[in-house]
C-alpha positions in Angstrom: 0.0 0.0 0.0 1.2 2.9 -0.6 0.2 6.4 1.0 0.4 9.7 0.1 0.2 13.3 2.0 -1.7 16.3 -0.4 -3.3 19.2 0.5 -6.3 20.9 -0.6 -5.4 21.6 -4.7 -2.6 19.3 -4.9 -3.2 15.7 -6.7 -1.3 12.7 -8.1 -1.1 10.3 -11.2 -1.8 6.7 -11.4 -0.8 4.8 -14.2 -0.8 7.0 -17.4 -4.3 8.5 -17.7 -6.0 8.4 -14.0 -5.5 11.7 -11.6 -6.7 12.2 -8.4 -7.0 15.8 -7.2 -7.8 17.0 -3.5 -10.5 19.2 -3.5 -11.5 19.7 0.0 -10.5 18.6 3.5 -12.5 19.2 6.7 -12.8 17.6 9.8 -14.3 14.6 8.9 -14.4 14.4 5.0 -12.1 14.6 2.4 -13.5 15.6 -1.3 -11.2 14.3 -4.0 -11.5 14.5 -7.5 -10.9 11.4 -9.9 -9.9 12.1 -13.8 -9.9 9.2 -16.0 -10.9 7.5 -19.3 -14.8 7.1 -19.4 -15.2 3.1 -19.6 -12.6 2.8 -16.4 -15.2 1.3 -14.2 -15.5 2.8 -10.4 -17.1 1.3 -7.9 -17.6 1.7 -3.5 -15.2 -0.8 -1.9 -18.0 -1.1 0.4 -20.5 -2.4 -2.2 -17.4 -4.7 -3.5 -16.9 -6.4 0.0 -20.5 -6.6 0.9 -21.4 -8.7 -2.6 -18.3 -10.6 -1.5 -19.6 -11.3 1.7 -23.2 -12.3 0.7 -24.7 -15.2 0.1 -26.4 -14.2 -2.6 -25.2 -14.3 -6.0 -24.1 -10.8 -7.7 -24.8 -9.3 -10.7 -21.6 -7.4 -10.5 -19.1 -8.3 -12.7 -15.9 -6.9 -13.0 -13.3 -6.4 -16.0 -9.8 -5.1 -16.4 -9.5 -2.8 -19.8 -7.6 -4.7 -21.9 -7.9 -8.0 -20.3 
């Protein structure tokens, strides 16, 4: 894992074509924005763990671009 220290304005690059921007930071939230290509899927890592954990079966399906 790594981690990374930004202030408000200040961002980073993943990859080649994904930027994350820091947009706001208060107390208890952090508002970040995410740039990248429009069929890079994004999902909660909440949602992810919680299909995970169910005993249901999901619908989700997930896909690497250019897999």
């Amino acid at each position: 894992m790594k981690v990374f220290s930004r202030r408000e304005n200040e961002g980073l690059i993943i990859g080649h074509d994904v930027s994350v921007t820091v947009l706001q930071i208060r107390s208890q939230h952090v508002r970040l924005a995410i740039a990248c290509p429009r069929l890079t899927p994004a999902y909660w890592e909440e949602t992810l763990f919680w299909r995970a954990e169910s005993d249901e079966p999901s619908d989700l399906e997930l896909s690497v671009a250019g897999s």
